[in-house]
DRENVOKOL-817854 format. One line per 5 residues: number of its first residue (from 1); for each residue x negated, y negated, z negated of N, C-alpha, C. Coordinates in nm, 4 decimals. Atoms other than C-alpha are relative to their C-alpha. Example, Ala and Ser with C-alpha at 12.3 -4.5 7.8 and 13.67 -1.06 7.14 Angstrom:
<nodes>
1	-0.0890:0.1190:0.0000:-1.2300:0.4500:-0.7800:-0.0900:-0.1200:0.0000  0.0820:0.1190:0.0060:-1.3670:0.1060:-0.7140:0.0770:-0.1090:-0.0730
</nodes>
This chain:
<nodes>
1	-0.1299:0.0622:0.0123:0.5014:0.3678:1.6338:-0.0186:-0.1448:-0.0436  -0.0107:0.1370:0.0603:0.5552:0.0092:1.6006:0.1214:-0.0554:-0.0667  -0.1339:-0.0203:0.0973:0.7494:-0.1088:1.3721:-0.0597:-0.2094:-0.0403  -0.0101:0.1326:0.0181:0.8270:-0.5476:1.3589:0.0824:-0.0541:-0.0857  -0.0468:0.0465:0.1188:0.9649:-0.7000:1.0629:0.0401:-0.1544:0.0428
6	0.0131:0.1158:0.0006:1.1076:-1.0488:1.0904:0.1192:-0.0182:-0.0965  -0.0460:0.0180:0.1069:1.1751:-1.1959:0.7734:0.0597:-0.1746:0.0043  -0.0044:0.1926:0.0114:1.3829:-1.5611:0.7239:0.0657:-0.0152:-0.1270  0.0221:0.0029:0.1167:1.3358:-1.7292:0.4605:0.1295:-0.1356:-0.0391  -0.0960:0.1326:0.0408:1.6051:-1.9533:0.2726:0.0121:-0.1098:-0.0505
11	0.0181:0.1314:0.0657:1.4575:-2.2227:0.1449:-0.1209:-0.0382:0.0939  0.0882:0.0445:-0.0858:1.2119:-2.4366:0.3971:-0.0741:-0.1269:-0.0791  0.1133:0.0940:0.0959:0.8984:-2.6027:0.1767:-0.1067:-0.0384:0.1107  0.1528:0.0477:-0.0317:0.6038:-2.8020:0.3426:-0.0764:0.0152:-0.1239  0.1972:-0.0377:0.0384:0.2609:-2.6681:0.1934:-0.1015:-0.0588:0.0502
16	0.0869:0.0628:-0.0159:0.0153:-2.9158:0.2279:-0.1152:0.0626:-0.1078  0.0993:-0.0139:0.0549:-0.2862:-2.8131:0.1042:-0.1361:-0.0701:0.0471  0.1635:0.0249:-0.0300:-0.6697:-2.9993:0.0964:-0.0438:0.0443:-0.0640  0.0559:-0.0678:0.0360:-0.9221:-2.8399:0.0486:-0.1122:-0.0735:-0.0318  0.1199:0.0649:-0.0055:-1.2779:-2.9981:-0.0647:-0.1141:0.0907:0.0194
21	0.0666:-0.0708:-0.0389:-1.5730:-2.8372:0.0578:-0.1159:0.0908:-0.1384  0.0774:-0.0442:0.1140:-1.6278:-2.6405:-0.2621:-0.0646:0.1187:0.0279  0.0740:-0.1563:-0.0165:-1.9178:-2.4043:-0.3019:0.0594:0.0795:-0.0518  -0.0318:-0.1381:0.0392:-1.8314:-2.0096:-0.3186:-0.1186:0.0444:0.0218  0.1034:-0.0723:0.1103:-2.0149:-1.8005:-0.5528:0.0344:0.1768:0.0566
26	-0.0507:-0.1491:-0.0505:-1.9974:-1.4069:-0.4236:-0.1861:0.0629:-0.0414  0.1324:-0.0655:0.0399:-2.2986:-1.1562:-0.4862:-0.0236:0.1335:0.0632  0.0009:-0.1418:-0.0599:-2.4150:-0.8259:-0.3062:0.0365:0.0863:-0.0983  0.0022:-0.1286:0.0998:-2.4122:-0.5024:-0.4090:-0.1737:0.0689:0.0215  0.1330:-0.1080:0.0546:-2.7699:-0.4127:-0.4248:-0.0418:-0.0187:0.2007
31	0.0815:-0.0350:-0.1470:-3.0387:-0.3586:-0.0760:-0.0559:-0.1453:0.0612  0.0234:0.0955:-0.0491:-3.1929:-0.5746:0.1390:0.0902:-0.1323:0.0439  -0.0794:0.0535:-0.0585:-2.9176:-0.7616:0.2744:0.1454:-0.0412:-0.1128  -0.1015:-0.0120:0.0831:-2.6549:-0.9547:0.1004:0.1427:0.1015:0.0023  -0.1049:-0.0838:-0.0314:-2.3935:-0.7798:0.3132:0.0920:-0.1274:-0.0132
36	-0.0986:0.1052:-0.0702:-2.2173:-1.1261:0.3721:-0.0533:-0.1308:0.0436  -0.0197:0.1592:-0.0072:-2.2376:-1.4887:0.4819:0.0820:-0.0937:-0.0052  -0.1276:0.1239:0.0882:-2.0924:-1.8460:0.4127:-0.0973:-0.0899:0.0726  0.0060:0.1220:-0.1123:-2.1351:-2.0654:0.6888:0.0782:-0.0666:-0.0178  -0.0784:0.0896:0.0189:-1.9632:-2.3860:0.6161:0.1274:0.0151:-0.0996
41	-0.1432:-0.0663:0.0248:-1.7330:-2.2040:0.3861:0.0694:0.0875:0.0566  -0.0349:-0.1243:-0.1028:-1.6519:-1.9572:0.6746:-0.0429:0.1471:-0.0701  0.0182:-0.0873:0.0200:-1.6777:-1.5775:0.4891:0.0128:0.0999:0.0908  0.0793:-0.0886:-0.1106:-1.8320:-1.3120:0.6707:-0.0711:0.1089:-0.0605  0.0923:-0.1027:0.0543:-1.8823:-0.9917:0.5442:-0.0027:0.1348:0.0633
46	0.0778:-0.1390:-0.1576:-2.0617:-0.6962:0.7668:-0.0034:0.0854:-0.1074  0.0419:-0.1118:0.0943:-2.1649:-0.4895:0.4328:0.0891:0.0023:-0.0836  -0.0456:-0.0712:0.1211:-2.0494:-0.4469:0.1009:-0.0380:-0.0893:-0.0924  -0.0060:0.0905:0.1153:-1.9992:-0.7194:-0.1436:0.0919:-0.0203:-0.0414  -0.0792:0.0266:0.1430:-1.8591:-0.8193:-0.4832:0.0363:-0.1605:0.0090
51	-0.0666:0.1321:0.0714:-1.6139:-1.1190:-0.5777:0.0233:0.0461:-0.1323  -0.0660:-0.0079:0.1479:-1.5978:-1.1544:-0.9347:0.1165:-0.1112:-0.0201  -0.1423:0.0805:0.1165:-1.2809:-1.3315:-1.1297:-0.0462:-0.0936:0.0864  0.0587:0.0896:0.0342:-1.2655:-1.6303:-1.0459:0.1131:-0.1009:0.1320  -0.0773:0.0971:-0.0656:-1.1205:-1.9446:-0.7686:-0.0432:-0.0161:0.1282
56	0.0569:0.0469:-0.1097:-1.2292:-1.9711:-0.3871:-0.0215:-0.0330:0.1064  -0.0912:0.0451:-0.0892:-1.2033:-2.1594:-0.1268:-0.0896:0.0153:0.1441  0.1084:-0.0814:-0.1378:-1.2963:-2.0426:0.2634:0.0647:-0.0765:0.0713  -0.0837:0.0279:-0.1424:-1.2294:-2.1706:0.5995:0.0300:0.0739:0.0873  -0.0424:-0.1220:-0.0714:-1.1924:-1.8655:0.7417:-0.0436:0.1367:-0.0708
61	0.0622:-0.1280:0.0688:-1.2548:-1.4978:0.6628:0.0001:0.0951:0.0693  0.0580:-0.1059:-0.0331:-1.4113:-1.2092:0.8647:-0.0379:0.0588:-0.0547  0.0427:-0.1124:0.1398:-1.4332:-0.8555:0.6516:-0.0207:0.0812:0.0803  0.0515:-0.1204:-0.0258:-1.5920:-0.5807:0.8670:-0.0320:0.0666:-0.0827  0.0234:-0.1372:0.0804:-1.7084:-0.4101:0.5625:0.0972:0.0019:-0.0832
66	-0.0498:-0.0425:0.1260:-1.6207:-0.3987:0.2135:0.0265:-0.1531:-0.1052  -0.0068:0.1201:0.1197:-1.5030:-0.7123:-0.0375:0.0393:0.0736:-0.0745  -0.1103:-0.0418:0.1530:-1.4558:-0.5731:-0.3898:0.0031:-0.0949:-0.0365  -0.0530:0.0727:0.1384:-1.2801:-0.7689:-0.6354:0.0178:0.0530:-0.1107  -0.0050:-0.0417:0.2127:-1.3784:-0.7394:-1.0034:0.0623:-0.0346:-0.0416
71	-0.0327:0.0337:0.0487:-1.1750:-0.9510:-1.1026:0.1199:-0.0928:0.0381  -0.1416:0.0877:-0.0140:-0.8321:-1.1663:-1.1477:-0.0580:-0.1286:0.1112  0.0933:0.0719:-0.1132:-0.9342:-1.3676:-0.8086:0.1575:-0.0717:0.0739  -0.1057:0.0987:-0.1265:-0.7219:-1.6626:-0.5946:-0.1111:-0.0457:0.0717  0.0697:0.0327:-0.0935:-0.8238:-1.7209:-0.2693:0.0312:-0.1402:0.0866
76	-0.0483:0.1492:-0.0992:-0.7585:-2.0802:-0.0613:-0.0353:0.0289:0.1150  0.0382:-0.0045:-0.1465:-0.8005:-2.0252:0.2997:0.0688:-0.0855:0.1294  -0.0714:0.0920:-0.0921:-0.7631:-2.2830:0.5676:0.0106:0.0227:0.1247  0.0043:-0.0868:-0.1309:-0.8283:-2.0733:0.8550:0.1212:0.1332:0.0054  -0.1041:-0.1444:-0.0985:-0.7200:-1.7308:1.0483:-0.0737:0.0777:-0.1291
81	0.0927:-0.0861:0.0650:-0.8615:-1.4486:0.8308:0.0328:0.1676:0.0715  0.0345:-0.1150:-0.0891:-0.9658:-1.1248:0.9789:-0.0488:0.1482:-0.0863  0.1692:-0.0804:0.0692:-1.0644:-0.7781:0.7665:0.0162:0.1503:0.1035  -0.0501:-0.1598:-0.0310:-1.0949:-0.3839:0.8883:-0.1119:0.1088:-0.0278  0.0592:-0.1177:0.0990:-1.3384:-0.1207:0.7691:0.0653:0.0253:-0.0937
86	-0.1122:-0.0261:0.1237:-1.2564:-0.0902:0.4370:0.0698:-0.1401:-0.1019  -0.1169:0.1294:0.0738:-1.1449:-0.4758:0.3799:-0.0165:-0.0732:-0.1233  -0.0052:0.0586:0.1762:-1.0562:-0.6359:0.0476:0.0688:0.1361:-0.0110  0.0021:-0.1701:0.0874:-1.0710:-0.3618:-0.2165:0.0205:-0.0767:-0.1479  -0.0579:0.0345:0.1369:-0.8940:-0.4455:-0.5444:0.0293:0.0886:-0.1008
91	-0.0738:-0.1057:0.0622:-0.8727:-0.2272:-0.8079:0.1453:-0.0219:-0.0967  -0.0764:0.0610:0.1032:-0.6650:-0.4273:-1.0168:0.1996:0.0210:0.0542  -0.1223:-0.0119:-0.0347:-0.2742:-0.4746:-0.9867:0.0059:-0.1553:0.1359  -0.0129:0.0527:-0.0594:-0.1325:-0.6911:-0.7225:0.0009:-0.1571:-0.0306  0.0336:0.1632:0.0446:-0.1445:-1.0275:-0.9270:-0.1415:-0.0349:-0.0775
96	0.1457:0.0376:0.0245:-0.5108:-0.9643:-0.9861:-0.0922:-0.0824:0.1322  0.0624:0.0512:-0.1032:-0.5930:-1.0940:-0.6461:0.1551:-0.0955:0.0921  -0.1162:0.1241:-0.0470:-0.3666:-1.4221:-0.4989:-0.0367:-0.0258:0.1353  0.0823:0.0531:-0.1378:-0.4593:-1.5116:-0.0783:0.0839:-0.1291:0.0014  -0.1317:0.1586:-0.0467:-0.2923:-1.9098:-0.0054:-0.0937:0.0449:0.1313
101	0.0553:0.0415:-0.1950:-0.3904:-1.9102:0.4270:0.0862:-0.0811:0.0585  -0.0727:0.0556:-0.0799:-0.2743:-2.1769:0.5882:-0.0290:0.0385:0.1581  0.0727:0.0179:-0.1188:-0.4261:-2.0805:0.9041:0.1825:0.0742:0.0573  -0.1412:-0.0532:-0.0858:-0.1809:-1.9196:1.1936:0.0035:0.1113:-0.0041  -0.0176:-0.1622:-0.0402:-0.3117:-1.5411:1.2163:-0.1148:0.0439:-0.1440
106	0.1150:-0.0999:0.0750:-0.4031:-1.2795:0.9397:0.0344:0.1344:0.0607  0.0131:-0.1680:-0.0383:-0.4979:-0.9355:1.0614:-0.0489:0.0831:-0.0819  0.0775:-0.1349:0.1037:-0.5416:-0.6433:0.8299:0.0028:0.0729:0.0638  0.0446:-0.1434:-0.0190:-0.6981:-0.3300:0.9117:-0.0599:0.0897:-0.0196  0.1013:-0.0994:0.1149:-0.8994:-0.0504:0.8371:0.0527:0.1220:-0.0555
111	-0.0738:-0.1344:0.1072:-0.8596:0.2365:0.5765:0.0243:-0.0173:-0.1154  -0.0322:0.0605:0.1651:-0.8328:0.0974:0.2533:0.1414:-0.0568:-0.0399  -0.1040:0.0591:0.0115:-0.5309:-0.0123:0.0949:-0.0060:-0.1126:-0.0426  0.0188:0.1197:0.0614:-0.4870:-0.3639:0.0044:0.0911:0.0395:-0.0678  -0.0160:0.0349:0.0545:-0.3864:-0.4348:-0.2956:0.0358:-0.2032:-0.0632
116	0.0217:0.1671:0.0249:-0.2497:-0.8407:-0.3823:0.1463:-0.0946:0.0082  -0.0829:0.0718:-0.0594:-0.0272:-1.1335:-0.2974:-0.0421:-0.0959:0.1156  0.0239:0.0582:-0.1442:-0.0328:-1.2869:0.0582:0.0786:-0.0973:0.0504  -0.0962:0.0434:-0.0499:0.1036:-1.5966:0.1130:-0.0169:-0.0693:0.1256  0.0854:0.0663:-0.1150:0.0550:-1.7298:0.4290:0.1791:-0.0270:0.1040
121	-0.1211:0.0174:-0.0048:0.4099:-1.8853:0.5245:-0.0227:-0.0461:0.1772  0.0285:0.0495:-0.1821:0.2795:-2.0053:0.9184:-0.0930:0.1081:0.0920  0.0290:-0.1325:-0.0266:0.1023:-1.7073:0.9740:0.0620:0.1257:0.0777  -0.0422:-0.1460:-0.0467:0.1661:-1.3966:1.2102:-0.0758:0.0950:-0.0687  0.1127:-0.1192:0.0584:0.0245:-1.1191:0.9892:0.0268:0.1532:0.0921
126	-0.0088:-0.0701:-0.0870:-0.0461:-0.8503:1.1806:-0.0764:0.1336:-0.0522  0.0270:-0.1140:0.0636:-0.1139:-0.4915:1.0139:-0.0040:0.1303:0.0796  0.0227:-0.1506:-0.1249:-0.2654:-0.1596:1.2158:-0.0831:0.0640:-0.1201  0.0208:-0.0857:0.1078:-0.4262:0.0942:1.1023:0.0613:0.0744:-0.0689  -0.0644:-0.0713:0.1032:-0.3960:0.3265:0.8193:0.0236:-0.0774:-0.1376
131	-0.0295:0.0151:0.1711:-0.3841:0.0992:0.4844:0.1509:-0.0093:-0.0033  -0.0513:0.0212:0.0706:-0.1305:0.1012:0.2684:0.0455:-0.1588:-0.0953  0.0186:0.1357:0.0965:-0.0286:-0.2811:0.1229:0.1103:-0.0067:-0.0850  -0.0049:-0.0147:0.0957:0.0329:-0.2747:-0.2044:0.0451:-0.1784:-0.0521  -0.0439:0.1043:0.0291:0.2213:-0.6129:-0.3469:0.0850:-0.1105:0.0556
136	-0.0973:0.0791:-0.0832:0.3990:-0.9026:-0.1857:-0.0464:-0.1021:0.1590  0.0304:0.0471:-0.1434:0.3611:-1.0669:0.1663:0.0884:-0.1227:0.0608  -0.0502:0.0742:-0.0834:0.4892:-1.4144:0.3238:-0.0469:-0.0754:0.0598  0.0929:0.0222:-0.1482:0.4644:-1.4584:0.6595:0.1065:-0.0413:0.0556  -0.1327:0.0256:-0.1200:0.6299:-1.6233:0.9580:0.0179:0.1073:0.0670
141	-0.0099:-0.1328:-0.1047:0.6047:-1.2832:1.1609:-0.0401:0.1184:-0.0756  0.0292:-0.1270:0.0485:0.5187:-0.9458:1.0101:-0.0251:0.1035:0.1035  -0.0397:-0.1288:-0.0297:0.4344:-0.6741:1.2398:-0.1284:0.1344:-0.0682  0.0790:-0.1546:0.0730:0.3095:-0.3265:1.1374:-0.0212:0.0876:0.1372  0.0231:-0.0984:-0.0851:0.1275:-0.0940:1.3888:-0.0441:0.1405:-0.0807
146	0.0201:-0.1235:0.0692:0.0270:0.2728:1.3368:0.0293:0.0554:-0.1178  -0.0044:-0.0645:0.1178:0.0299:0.4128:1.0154:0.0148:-0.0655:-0.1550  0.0171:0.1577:0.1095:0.0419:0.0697:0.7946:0.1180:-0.0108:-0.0519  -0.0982:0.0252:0.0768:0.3044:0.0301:0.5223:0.0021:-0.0765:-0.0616  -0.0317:0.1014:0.0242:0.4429:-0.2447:0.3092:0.0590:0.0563:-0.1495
151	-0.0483:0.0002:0.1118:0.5166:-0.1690:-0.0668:-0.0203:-0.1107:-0.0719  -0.0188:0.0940:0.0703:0.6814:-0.4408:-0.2534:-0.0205:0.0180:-0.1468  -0.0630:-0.0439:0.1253:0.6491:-0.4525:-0.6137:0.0439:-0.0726:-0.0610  -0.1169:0.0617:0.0491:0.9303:-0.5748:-0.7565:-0.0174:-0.1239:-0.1314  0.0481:0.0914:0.1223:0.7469:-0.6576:-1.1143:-0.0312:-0.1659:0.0816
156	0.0277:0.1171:-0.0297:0.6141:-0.9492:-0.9120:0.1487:-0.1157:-0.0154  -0.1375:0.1033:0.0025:0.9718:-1.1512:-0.8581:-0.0269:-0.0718:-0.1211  0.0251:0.0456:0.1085:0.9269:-1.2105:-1.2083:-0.1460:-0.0677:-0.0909  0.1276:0.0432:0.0301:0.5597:-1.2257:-1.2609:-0.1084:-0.1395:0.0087  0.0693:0.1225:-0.0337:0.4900:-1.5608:-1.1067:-0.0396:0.0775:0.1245
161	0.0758:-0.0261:-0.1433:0.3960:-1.4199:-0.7485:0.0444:-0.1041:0.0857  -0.0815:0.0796:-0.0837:0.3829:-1.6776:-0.5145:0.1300:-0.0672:0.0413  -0.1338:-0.0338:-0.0365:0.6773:-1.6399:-0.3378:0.1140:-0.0461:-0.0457  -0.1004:-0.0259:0.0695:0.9070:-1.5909:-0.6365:0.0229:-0.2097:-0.0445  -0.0457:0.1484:0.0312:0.9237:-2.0179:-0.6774:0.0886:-0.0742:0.1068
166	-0.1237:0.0696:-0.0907:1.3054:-2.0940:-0.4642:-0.0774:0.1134:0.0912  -0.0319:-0.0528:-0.1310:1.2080:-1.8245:-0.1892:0.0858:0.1567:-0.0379  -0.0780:-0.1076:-0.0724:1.4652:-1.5352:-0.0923:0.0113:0.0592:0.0931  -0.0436:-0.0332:-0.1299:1.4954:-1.3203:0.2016:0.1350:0.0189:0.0131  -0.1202:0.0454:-0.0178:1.7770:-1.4093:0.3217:0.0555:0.0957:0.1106
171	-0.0400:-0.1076:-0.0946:1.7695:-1.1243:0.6408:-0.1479:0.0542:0.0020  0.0658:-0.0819:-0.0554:1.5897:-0.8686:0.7363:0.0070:0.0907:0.1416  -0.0335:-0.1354:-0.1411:1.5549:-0.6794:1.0933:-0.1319:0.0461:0.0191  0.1193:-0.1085:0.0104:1.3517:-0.3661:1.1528:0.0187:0.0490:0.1339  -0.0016:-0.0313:-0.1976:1.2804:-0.2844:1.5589:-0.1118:0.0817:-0.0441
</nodes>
């Protein structure tokens, strides 16, 4: 079942963001292989690696395996970002992990649930699969394929999530 969300928003902000080509710090989990790469700032992870706490900035992001996050983590992304195995893996609550993407397309997928806040205001996010996403989401497009759900949590409005600085949904339609 497909199921398309298009959300408009009531207040219209330009988001400029630069970025400087700061190094990111990430670490395996153990074996031969880190289980990611960082080409130009480009993240790329095939295996199973750890982000601890912390600030970082990508030009894109490909997750075939596994990203955990240890810790209270914001992400800067100036690209598309891409995950699906089991993704970003958060154990924390949804304002333990922050995404800014300016790029045009994020795709989640996989089995894992995300956990986070997603803001990505020029963005088509595009959700298949089975996860579960856990926290808040803004996007120019939303759709949801297969088995993929969308739980808001409310605490955020108040929490400082993204979002919650002048934005409202102002409509909602569900096809």
């Amino acid at each position: 079942m497909r199921k398309k969300y298009t959300v408009a928003i009531s207040v219209v902000v330009c988001l400029c963001i630069i970025f400087a080509a700061v190094p990111c710090i990430a670490k395996h989990d153990g074996g031969d292989t880190p289980g990611f790469t960082l080409t130009d700032n480009a993240l790329s992870v095939t295996g199973t690696a750890t982000m601890p706490a912390g600030t970082y900035y990508f030009t894109s992001m490909s997750i075939s395996g596994t990203l955990n996050v240890t810790g209270s983590a914001v992400i800067y992304c100036t690209g598309d970002i891409s995950t699906s195995g089991n993704g970003i893996v958060n154990s924390a609550t949804p304002l333990g992990l922050i995404i800014y993407c300016t790029g045009t397309s994020v795709t989640m997928g996989g089995t894992s649930d995300f956990v986070g806040c997603l803001y990505a205001p020029d963005a088509t996010v595009n959700m298949h699969g089975t996860p579960g996403y856990y926290g808040s989401i803004v996007a120019n497009d939303l759709d949801l394929r297969g088995t993929a759900d969308v739980h808001y949590d409310e605490a955020l409005q108040s929490a400082g999530a993204p979002q919650s600085s002048g934005y409202a949904v102002s409509s909602w339609i569900e096809k």
